[in-house]
N, C-alpha and C positions, 0 to 999 in steps of 0.2 A: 151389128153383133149383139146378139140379145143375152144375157148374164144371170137370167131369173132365179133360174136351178140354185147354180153358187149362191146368190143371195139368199136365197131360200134358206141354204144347209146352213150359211155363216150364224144366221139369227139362230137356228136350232142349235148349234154349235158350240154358242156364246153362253146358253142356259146349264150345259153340263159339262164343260172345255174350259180351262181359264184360259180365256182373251179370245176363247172360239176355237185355237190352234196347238196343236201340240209340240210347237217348236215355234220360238216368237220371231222369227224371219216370213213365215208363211201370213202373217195375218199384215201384210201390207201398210204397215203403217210409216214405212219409211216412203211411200212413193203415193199415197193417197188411194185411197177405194178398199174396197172388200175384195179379198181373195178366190183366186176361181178354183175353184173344187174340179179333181182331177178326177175323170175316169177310167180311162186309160191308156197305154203309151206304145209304140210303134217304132222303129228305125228314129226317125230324125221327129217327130210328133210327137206331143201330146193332144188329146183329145179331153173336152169337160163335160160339165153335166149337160150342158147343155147344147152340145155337138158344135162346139169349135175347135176347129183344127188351129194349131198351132205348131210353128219351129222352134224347138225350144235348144237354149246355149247354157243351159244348165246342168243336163246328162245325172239329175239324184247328185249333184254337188260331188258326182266327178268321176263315178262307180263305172257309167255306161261308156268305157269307151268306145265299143262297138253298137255304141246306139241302145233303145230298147229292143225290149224283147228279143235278144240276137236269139237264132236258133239253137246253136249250140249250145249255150246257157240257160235256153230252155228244155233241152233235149235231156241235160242232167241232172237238173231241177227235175224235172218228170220220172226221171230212171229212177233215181235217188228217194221220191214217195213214195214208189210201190214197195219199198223195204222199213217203210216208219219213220216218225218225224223227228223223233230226240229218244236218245238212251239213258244218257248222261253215266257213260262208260265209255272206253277208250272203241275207236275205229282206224280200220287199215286208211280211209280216205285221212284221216288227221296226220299221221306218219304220212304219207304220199304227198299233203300242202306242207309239212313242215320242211320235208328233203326239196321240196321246189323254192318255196321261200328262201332258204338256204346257199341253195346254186345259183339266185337270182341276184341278191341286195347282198354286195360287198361287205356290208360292217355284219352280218348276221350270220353266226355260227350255230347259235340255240335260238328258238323264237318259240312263243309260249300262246296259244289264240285266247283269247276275248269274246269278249259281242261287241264293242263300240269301239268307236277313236275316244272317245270319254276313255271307259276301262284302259284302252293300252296306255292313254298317258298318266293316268294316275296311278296305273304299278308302274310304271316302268321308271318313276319318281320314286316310288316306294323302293324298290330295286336300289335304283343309285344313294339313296342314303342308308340303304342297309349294308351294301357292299361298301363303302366308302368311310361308315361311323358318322359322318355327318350332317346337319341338319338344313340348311340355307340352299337356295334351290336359285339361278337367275333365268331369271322372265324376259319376255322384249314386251315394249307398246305396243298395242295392235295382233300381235300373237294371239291367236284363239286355236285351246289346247282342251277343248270341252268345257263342261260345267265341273271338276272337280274344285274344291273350295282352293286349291295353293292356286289357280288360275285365274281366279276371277279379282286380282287385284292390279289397281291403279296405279300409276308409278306417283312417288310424293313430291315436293317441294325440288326433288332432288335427283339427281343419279346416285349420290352415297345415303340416300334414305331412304327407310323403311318403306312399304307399300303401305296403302291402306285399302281396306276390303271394299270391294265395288258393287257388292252387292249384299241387303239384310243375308243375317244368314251366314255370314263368313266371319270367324272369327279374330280377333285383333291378333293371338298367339298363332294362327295361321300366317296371318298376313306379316308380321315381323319376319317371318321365317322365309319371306319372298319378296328379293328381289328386282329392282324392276329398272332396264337400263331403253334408250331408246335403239332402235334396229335400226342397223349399218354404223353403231357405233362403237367402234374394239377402245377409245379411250374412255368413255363412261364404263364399257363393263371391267376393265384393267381397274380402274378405280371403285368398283364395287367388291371386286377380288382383293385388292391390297387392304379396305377397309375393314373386310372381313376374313382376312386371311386362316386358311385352316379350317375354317368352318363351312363352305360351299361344296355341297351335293355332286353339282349337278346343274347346266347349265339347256337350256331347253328351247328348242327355236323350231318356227318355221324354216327352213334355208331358201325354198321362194313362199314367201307370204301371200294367202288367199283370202286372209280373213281381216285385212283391212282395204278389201282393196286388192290386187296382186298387184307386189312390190320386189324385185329383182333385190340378192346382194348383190351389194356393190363387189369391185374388183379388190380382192384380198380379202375382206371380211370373216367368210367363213375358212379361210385357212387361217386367219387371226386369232378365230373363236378356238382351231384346233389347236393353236400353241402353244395358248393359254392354258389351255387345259391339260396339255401336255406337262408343263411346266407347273402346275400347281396341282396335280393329281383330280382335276375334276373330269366326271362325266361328262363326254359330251354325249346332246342326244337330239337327232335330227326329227322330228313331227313330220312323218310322209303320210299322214293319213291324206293330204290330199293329192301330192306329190309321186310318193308310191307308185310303179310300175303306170306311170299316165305320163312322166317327161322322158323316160327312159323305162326298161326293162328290168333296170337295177334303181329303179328311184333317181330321184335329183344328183344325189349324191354317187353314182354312175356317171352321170354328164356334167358335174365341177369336179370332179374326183378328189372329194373329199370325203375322206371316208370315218363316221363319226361311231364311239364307243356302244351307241345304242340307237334302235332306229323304232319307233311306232306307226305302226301300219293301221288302215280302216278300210271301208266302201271296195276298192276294187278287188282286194283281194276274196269278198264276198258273192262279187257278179251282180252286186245290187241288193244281197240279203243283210241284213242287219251282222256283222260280224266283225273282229279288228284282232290285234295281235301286236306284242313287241319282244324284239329279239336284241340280241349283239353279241358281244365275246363272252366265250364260253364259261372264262371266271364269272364275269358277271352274271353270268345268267344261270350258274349252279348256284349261286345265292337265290332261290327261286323253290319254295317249298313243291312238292317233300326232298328234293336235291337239299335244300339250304334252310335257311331257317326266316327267310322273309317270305308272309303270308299271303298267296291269292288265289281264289278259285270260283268257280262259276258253274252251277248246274249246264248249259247250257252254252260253254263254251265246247270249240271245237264240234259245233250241230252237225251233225251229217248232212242236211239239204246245203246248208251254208259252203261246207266243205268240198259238195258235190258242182256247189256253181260257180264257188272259186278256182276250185282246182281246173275246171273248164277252161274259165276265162284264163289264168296265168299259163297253161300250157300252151294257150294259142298264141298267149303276147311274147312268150319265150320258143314258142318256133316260128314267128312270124315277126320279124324285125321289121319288114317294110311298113308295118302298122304305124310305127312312129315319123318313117320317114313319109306316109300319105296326113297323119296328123300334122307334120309341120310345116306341110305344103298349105292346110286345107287354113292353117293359123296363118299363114302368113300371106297368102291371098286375100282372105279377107282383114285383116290391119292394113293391109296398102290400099284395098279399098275403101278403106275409113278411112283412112287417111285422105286421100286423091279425094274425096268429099268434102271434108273438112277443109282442105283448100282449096277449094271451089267457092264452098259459101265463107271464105273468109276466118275461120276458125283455127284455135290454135290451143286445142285440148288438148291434157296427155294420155297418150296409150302405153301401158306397160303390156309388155309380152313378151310370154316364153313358150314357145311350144304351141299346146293345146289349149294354154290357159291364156285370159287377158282380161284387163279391164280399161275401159274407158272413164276417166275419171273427170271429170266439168270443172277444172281448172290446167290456167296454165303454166302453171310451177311445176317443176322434175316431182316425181311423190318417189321419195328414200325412205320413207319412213311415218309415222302415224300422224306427224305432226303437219308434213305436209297435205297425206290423206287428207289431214280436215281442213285443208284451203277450196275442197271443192264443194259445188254452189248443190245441195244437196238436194233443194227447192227442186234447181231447174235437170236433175238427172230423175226426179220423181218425174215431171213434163215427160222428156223422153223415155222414161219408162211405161206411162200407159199410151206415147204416141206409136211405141213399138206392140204394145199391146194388140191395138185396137187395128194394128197391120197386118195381125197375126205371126208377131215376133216373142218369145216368151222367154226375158230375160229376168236374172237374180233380182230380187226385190228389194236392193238395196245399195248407195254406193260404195258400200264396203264390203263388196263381194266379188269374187272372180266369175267368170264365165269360163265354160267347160265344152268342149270341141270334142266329137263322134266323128267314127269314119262311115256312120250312116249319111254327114255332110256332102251334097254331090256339089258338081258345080253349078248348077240350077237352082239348089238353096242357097247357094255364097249368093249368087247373082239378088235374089228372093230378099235374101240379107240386108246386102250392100243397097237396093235399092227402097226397101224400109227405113233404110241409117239416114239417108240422104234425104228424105222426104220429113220423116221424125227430127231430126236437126233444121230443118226449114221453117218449119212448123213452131218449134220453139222457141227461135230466135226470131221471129215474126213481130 
């Protein structure tokens, strides 16, 4: 398999791109080599510059659930340019995804669109301390809720202390004002709450975690998170931008039914176009200018193209229920094959899985939580990362990422899969 192309473009790349990449997951440096330049994508493929075909478990981090290029979402994508590409005025498609969103995710009464899962969580932050008066916001470890600055901190010394900023660029006055407990723990964040009583937002979580990793709650947690917040008048507010109509029709929060004050949406709801959104109860979400007096707006939210391929895709996920139940046939086929391999050669990694999502993490401790995440051996999941590569496997570029399952997956790719898994696991433990 020859790479020239990609290498080619990385070096061109590197001259006007900081670090080559415009998103630092894609420039490979958690798994060794230069990243392959994509050209274009198919049902269950990608293709690069250099015409290798590949199966990829990443689906756009999470948008495709019916694969590339599905027809249908190209069909309205196509319909949708022959009338122009932004207004930035209101459209009947925007009213038509708001009344679907609506009927679909339980916690959302009003839902407001975006362009990113960035923008929805950082209003939808904005939102709960505007409605609420308050200012202190609580984080999990390992939660990744975009680049907005209340996000991008560390948790401290402590569960009852301060964060501190994890990246130049974020302020110290940000960072007090952000909480940081570890995920799956209702006793650390109770004692973030008590410590800071009267002053918390707003409480902000994955409910399945993708971005360390994908990490299940444990049993009880997020009806913990809800009682809490119950009892102390905090927002809660569930991060479905990956989550979102890809574990259920109604989000995650559909399938634990738990239904949380606010909900952030991204990727599927766009069909794969840049777009995001977050809704919830009504009060809430008339605090929402010009309804209310907390500020956000966007030339180019609510895009008509956007609008056009989302509304595609959620109408098919919302008259086509069996979508989910061939998703969690096609998830759970292939973890028993990884598995039934793994104890073959002896192996005794863990798999978290839910659904369509999963991750194979290169240790063998239960991973609840971030701190476990980093028990695994991140050297040797680089290994099986380009031994899957170089199989024609095209997985996340990093161990702290989920994999993402298409109903473009036949049984002939599982098969194609499972027998890459087995081989790249041989191979590395060699």
């Amino acid at each position: 398999m020859t790479t020239q192309t990609s290498e080619q473009l990385f070096q061109r790349a590197k001259d006007f791109i900081p670090g080559g990449v415009n998103s630092p997951v894609r420039a490979f440096r958690a798994v060794g080599g230069n990243p392959i330049f994509i050209k274009s994508a198919k049902g269950a493929y990608l293709y690069d510059e250099d015409g290798n075909s590949y199966i990829e478990l990443i689906n756009s981090w999470g948008p495709m659930i019916l694969g590339h290029a599905h027809e249908l979402v190209e069909k309205a994508v196509a319909d949708a340019i022959q009338s122009g590409f932004s207004y930035g005025a209101p459209t009947r498609r925007e009213v038509e995804m708001a009344e679907l969103i609506v009927s679909m995710v339980p916690s959302v009464e009003k839902v407001r669109m975006v362009n990113s899962g960035t923008e929805a969580t950082m209003s939808a932050v904005r939102v709960a301390r505007g409605y609420t008066g308050k200012d202190k916001i609580i984080k999990f470890e390992g939660n990744y809720h975009g680049h907005g600055d209340s996000f991008l901190i560390a948790a401290g010394s402590g569960v009852a202390t301060f964060g501190s900023p994890d990246s130049p660029g974020v302020t110290k006055g940000v960072a007090n004002d952000t909480l940081t407990a570890p995920y799956n723990d209702l006793a650390a964040v109770q004692t973030l709450v008590d410590a800071n009583r009267g002053n918390v937002a707003c409480i902000i979580l994955e409910p399945v975690v993708g971005n360390m990793g994908l990490v299940k709650p444990l049993d009880g947690f997020l009806e913990g998170l809800r009682a809490i917040c119950d009892k102390e008048g905090i927002v809660l507010i569930f991060d479905e931008v990956m989550t979102g109509f890809r574990l259920a029709k109604g989000g995650f929060q559909e399938r634990c039914g738990v239904t949380p004050d606010m909900t952030t949406m991204g990727k599927i709801i766009g069909g794969g176009m840049p777009v995001g959104a977050y809704g919830g109860k009504k009060e809430i979400m008339d605090c929402v200018s010009p309804a209310g007096p907390v500020y956000q707006a966007g030339t180019l939210s609510g895009n008509p193209i956007a609008m056009a391929a989302g509304k595609a895709m959620l109408t098919y996920l919302n008259e086509n229920s069996s979508v989910y139940t061939h998703l969690d046939r096609v998830g759970d086929t292939l973890i028993q094959g990884m598995k039934a391999n793994m104890t073959k050669l002896g192996l005794n990694y863990t798999i978290n899985h839910v659904g369509s999502m999963f991750t194979l993490f290169f240790t063998e401790q239960q991973v609840n939580n971030f701190e476990d995440a980093k028990t695994s051996n991140t050297e040797l999941f680089g290994k099986y990362f380009q031994a899957m590569l170089k199989r024609g496997i095209y997985l996340a570029p990093s161990q702290y990422e989920s994999m993402f399952l298409s109903t473009a997956l036949t049984d002939e790719h599982i098969q194609l899969i499972l027998e890459a898994n087995y081989e790249s696991l041989k191979e590395i433990i060699a």
